[in-house]
C-alpha positions in Angstrom: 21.5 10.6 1.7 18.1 9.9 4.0 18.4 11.1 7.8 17.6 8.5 10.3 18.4 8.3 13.6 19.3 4.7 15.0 18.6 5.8 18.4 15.4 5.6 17.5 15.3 1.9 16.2 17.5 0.1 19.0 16.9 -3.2 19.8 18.0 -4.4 23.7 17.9 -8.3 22.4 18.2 -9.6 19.2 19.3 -13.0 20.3 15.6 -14.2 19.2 15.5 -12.7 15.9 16.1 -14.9 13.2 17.8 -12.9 10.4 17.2 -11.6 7.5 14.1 -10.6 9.5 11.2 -7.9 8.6 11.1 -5.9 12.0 8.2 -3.4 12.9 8.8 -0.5 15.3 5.7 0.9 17.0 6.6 4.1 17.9 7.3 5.3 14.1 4.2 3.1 13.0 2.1 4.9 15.4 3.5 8.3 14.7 3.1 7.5 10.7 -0.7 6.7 11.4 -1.2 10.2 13.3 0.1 11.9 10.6 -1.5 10.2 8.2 -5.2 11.3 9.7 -3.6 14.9 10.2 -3.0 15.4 6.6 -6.3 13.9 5.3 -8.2 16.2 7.6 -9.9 13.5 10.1 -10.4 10.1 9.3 -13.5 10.5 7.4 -11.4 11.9 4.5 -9.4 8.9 5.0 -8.7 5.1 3.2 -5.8 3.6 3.3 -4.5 0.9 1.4 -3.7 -2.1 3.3 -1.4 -3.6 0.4 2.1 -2.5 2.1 1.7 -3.8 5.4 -0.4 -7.2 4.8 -0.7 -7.4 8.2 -4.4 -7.6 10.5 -2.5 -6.9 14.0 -1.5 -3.0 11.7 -5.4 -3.0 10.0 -6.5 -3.3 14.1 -4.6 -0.3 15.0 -6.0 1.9 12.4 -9.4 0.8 13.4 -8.5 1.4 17.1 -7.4 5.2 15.9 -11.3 5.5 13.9 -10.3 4.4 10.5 -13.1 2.9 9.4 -12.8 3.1 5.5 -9.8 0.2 4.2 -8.4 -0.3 0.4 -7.0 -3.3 -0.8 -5.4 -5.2 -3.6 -6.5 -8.8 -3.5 -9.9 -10.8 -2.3 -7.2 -12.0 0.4 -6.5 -8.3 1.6 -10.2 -8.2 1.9 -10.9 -10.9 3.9 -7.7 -10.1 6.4 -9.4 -6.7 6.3 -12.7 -8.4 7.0 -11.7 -10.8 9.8 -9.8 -8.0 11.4 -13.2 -5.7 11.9 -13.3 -3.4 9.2 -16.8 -3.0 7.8 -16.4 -0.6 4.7 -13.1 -2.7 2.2 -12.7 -1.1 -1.2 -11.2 -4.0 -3.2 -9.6 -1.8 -6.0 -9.5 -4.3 -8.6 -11.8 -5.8 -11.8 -13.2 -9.0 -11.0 -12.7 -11.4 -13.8 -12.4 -15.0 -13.9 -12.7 -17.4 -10.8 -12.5 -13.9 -8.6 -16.3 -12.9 -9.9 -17.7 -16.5 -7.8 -15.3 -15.3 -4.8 -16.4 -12.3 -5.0 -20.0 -13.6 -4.6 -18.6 -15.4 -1.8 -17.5 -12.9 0.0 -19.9 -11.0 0.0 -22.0 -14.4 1.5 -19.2 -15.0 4.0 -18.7 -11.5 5.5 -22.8 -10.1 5.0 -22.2 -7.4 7.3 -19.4 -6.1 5.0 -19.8 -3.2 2.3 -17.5 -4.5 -0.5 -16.5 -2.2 -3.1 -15.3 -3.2 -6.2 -13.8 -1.5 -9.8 -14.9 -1.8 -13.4 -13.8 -0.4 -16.7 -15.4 -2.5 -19.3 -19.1 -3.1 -20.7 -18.2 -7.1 -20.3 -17.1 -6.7 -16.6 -19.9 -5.0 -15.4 -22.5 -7.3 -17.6 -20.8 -10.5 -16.1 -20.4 -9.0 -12.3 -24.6 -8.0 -12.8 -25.2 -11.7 -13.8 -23.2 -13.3 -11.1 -25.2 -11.0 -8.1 -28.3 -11.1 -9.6 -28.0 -15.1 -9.8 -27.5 -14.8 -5.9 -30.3 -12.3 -5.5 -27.5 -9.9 -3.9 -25.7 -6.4 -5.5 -22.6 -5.3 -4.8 -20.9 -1.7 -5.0 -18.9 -1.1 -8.4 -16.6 2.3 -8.8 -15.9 2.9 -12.1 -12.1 3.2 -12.5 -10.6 6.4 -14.1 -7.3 6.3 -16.2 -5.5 9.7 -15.4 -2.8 8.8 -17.7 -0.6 5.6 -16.2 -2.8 3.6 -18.4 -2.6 0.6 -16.5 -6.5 -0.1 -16.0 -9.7 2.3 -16.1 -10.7 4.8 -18.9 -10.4 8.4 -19.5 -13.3 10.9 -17.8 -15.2 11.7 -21.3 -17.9 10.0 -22.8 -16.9 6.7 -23.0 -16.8 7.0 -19.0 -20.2 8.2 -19.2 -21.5 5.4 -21.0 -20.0 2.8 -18.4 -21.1 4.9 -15.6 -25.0 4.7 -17.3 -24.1 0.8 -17.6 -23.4 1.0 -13.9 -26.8 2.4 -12.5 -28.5 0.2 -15.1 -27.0 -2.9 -14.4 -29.2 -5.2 -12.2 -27.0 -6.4 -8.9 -24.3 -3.7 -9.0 -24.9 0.1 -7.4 -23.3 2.5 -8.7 -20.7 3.7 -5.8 -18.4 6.3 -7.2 -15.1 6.9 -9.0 -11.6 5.6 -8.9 -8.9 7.9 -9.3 -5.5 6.3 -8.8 -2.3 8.8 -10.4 0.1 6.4 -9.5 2.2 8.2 -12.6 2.7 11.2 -10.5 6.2 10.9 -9.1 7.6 14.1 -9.5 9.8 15.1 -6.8 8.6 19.3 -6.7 5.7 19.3 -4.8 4.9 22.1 -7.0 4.6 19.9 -9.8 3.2 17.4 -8.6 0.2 19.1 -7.3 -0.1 20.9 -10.8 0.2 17.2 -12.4 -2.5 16.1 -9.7 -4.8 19.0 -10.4 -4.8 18.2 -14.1 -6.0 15.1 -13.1 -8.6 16.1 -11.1 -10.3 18.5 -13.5 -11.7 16.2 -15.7 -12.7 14.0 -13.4 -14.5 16.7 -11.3 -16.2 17.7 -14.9 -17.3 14.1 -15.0 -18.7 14.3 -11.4 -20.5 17.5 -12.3 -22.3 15.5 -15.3 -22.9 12.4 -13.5 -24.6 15.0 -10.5 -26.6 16.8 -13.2 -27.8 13.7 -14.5 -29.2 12.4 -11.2 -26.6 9.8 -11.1 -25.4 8.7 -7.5 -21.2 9.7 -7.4 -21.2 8.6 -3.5 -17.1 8.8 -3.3 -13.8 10.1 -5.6 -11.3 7.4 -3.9 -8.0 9.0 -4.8 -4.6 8.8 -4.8 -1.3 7.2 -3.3 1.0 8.3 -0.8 3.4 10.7 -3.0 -0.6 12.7 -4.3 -2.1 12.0 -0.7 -1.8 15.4 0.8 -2.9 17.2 -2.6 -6.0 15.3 -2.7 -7.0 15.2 0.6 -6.7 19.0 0.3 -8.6 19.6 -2.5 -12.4 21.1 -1.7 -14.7 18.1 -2.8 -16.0 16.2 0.6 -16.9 13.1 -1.4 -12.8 12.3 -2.2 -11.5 9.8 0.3 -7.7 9.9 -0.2 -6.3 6.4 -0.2 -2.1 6.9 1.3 -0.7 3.4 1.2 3.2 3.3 1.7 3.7 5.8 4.2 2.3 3.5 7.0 5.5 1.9 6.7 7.3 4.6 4.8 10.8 3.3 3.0 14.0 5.0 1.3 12.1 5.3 -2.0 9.7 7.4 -1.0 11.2 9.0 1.3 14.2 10.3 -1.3 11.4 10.5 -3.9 8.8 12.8 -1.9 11.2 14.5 1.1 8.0 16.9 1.6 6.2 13.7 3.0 7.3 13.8 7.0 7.0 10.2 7.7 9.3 7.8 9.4 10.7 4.0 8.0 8.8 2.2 10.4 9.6 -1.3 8.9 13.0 -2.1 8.5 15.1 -5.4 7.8 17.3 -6.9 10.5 20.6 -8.6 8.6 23.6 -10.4 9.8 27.2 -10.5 8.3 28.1 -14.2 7.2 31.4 -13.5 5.6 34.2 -11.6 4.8 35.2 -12.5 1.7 37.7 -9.9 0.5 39.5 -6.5 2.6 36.3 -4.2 1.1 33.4 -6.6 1.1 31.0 -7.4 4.0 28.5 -10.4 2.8 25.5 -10.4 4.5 22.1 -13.1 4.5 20.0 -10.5 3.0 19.4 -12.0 -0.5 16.3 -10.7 -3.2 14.3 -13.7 -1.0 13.8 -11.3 1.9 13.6 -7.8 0.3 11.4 -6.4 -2.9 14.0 -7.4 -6.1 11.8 -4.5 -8.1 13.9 -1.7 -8.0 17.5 -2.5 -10.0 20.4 -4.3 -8.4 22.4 -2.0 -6.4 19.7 -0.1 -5.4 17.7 -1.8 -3.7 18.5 -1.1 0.0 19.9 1.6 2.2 22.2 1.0 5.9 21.8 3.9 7.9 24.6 2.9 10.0 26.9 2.4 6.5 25.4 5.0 4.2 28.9 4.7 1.8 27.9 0.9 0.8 27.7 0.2 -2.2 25.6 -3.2 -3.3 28.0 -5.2 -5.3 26.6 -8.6 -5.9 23.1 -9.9 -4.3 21.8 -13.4 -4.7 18.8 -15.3 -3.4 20.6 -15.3 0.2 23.3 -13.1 0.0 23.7 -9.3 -0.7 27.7 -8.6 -1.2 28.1 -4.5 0.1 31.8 -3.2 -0.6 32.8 -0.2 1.7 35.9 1.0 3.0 34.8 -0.2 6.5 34.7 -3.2 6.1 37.5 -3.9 8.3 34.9 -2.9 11.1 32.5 -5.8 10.4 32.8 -10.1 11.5 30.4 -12.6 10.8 27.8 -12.2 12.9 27.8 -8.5 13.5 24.1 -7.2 12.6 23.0 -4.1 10.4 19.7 -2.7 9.7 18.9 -2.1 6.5 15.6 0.3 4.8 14.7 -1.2 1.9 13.5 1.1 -1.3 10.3 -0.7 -1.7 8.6 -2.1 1.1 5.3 -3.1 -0.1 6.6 -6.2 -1.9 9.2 -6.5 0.6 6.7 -7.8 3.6 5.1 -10.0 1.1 8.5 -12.0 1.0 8.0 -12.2 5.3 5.7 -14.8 7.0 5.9 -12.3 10.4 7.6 -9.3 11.6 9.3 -9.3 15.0 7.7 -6.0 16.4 10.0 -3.5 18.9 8.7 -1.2 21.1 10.7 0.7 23.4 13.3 -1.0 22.2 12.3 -4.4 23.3 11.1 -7.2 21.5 7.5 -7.3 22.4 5.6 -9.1 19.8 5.1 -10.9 16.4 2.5 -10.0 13.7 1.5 -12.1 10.5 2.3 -11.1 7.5 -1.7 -12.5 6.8 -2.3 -11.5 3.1 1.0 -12.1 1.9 -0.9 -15.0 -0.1 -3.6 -14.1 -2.7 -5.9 -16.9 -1.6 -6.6 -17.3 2.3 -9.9 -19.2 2.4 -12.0 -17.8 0.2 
């Protein structure tokens, strides 16, 4: 079970909305930015990732609330980040490829822009040096720390040392920090997770301590996701910038996964019934085309307003829910629905109908939903 209360996401007029629709209420989003620079302690402490929302009108109201630090996934994040006014964009990836000339080019196109990038490998950094020093430019590389996902980066020991050294001797890159991403750390006891985010931390604070000792520049620790947020951003090291990304929108995974994290589903999906096919199932137009497909069928949405469905059959336009009130329900009837993962979720949306006071007031771009805007 997740408590929401509909009041709080009416909607006067839907008549406009054309469903299945990705709708944005302000009030929530608002209240989920707030708290979000309440737990990290002032925005200082504070960089967001940009990858759940996707969106320059949500990047603008962060800005407008003193954020001035942004995260991102892709070179297009960056530049929606970028054309939207943010000066300091930590693209938290390894260049490789055709994305070492875009980089370059980015950093041409927006000059007033501090770009941050990652590395974790001698050939990275040696081809990211050659590329900026060909331009007679440098760029900002964090060297990225695995903490035991092993997705990317490399354990804080020696080998990190040696990168680091590779760093502040490579000419065209500046050394500018660590990368510290636990994204493993999903346990549901706050307890544990902030002993399975300390045991993180410790090596990576012993590698800070060398790097310091060795009169090597550690500028930033950029830290975290939104279930580790709070721990970081109350751990006693000023240079950790915690880096919350779902909670701007917030969504029934999280919110079941983390319940100590008070934020509100700000971004929820708008569906319509289009059949009636049998006494117990209500079809909706809410297919895996309009919400994230990640998490396993059956599971992959929750109705506030019919908390007993169950998710019998979805398709690329249809999701079949079986409940015993079914009887309640005719085509056209409307639902909203919380989906479990949001971030790939708005991806799927080309705009979000945004409510305030429960009026229909607006439309925002999903802008970054594509990995290649111009650059």
């Amino acid at each position: 079970m997740f408590d929401v209360n509909l009041n709080d996401y009416a909607i006067a007029d839907t008549s406009q909305i054309i469903t299945p629709a990705l709708v944005v209420f302000r009030e929530p989003l608002e209240a989920n930015l707030r708290k979000m620079i309440e737990i990290a302690g002032g925005v200082e402490r504070l960089r967001p990732h940009c990858k759940t929302h996707k969106m320059a009108a949500v990047c603008r109201l962060e800005l407008d609330l003193g954020i001035t630090k942004h995260k991102c996934a892709t070179l297009a994040e960056a530049e929606m980040l970028a054309e939207a006014g943010a000066r300091d964009i930590f693209w938290a990836y390894n260049p490789v490829g055709a994305n070492v000339a875009r980089t370059v080019a980015f950093t041409k196109r927006y000059p007033e822009v501090k770009l941050l990038v990652t590395v974790d490998h001698e050939r990275t950094i040696e081809t990211l040096g050659e590329a900026f020093r060909a331009v007679g430019g440098q760029i900002e590389a964090l060297l990225d720390i695995d903490t035991g996902q092993h997705r990317t980066g490399v354990p804080a020991g020696e080998r990190a040392l040696a990168l680091y050294e590779q760093i502040v001797n490579t000419p065209g890159l500046v050394a500018g920090g660590l990368h510290v991403y636990d994204g493993q750390n999903h346990q549901t006891s706050r307890d544990e997770r902030e002993a399975a985010v300390q045991a993180c931390w410790q090596p990576v604070a012993a590698l800070r301590k060398q790097l310091v000792e060795r009169s090597r520049p550690v500028p930033r620790v950029v830290a975290g996701g939104t279930g580790s947020f709070p721990i970081w951003a109350a751990i006693d090291e000023p240079t950790i910038e915690a880096s919350p990304g779902t909670c701007v929108f917030h969504d029934i995974g999280y919110g079941q996964m983390f319940p100590d994290l008070q934020f509100q589903p700000a971004a929820l999906l708008l569906t319509r019934v289009v059949s009636r096919p049998t006494p117990n199932r209500v079809t909706l137009d809410l297919g895996y085309k309009a919400c994230a497909s990640d998490p396993p069928a059956g599971r992959r949405l929750y109705f506030p307003a019919l908390p007993d469905a169950k998710e019998a059959l979805q398709n690329e336009e249809h999701l079949v829910l079986e409940t015993e009130r079914a009887d309640d329900f005719a085509p056209g009837d409307e639902l909203l629905a919380i989906p479990r993962h949001i971030c790939p979720t708005s991806a799927l949306h080309k705009q979000a109908y945004v409510v305030a006071g429960g009026e229909l007031v607006d439309r925002w771009e999903v802008t970054s939903r594509d990995r290649w805007l111009t650059i």
